[in-house]
C-alpha positions as CSV (number, residue, x, y, z in Angstrom):
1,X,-138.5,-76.5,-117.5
2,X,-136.3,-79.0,-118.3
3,X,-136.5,-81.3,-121.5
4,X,-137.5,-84.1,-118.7
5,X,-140.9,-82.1,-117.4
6,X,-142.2,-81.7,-120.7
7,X,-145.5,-83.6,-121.8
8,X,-145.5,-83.0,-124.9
9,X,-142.9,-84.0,-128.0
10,X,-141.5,-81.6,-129.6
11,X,-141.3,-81.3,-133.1
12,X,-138.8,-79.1,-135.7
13,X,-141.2,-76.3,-137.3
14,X,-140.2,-73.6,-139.5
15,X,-142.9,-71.6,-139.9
16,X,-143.8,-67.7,-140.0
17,X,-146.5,-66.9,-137.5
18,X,-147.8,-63.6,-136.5
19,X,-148.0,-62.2,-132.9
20,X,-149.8,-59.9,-131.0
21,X,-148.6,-59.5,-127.2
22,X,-150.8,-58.0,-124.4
23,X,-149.2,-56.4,-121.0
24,X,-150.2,-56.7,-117.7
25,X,-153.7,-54.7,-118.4
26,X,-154.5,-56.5,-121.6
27,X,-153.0,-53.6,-123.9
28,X,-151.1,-54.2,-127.2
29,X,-147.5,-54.4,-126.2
30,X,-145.9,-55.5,-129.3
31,X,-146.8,-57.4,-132.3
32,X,-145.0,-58.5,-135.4
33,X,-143.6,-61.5,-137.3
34,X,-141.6,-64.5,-135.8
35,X,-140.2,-68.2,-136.9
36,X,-141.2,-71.2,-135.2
37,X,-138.1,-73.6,-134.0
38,X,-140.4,-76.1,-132.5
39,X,-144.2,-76.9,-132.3
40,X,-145.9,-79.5,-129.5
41,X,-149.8,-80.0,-128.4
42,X,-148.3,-78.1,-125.5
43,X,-146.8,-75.2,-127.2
44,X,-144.6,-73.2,-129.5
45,X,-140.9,-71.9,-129.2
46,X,-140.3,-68.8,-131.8
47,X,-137.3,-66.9,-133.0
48,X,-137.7,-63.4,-133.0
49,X,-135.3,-60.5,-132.8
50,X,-137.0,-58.9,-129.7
51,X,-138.0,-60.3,-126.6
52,X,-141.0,-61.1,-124.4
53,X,-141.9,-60.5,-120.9
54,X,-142.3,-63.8,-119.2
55,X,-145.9,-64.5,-118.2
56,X,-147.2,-61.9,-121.0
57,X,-150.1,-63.1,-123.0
58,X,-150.2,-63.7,-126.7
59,X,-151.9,-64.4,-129.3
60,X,-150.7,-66.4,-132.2
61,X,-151.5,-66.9,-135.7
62,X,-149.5,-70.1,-137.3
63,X,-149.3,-70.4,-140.9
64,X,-148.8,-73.9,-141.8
65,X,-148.8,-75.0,-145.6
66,X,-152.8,-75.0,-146.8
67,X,-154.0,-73.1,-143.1
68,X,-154.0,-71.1,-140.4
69,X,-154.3,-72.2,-136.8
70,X,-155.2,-69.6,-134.4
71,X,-154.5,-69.8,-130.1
72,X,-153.5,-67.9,-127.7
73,X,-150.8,-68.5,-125.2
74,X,-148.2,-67.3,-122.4
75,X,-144.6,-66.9,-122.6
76,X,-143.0,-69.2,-120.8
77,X,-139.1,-68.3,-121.3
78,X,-137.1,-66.2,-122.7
79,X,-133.1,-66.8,-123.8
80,X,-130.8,-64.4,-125.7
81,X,-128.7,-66.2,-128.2
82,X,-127.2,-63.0,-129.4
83,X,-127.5,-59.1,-130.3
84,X,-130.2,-60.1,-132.7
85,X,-132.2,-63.6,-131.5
86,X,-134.0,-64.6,-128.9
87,X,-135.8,-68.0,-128.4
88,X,-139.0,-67.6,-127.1
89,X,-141.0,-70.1,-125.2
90,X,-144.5,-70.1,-125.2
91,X,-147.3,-72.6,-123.7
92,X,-150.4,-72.9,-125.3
93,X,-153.7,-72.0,-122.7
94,X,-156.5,-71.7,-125.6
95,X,-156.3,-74.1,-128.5
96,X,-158.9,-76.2,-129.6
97,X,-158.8,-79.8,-130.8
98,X,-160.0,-78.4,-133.9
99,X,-156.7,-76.4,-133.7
100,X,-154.6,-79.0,-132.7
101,X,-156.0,-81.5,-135.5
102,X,-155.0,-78.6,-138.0
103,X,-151.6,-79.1,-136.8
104,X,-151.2,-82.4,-136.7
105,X,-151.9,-82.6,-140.3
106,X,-148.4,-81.4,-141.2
107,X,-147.2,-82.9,-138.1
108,X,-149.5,-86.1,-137.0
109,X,-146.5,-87.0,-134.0
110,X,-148.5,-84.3,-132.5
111,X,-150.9,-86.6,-131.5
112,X,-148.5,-89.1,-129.8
């Protein structure tokens, strides 16, 4: 998906979030640490140091400054930047407003 297609700005993040990634039978995968690049209503694109099979699902746990916001999702796209680093996308399918609201209060552009 091209810059273009997207719906949804997306802003610089640097946050830690947690991850837990499910396979084709809803089993536990993986799960670990990662660092946000990017955060939208949409979605989320992470750095981590291994990498995700498109289409898996995952759940998410973003620490922001005062909270946690909670959602699930599905990995979108993968790309290796090197040995080490992969940028992960990942769209959002189960966020609340109440989730998104959380978010937008360290980044209100969310809501534009």
């Amino acid at each position: 998906m091209s810059s273009q297609d997207r719906k949804s700005t997306r802003l610089e993040s640097d946050q830690f979030i947690s991850y837990r990634v499910y396979d084709s039978e809803d089993r536990i995968c993986g799960e670990g640490m990662a660092k946000t690049r990017d955060i939208s209503r949409s979605g989320v694109a992470v750095e981590n140091r291994t990498p995700f099979e498109i289409n898996s699902k995952i759940e998410l746990t973003i620490a922001l400054i005062e909270i946690l916001v909670k959602t699930e999702g599905v990995v979108r796209n993968v790309d290796k930047i090197d040995d080490s680093t992969y940028h992960i996308g990942i769209q959002f399918t189960d966020i609340t407003e109440d989730e998104i609201q959380k978010i937008a209060k360290e980044f209100p552009q969310i809501l534009e």
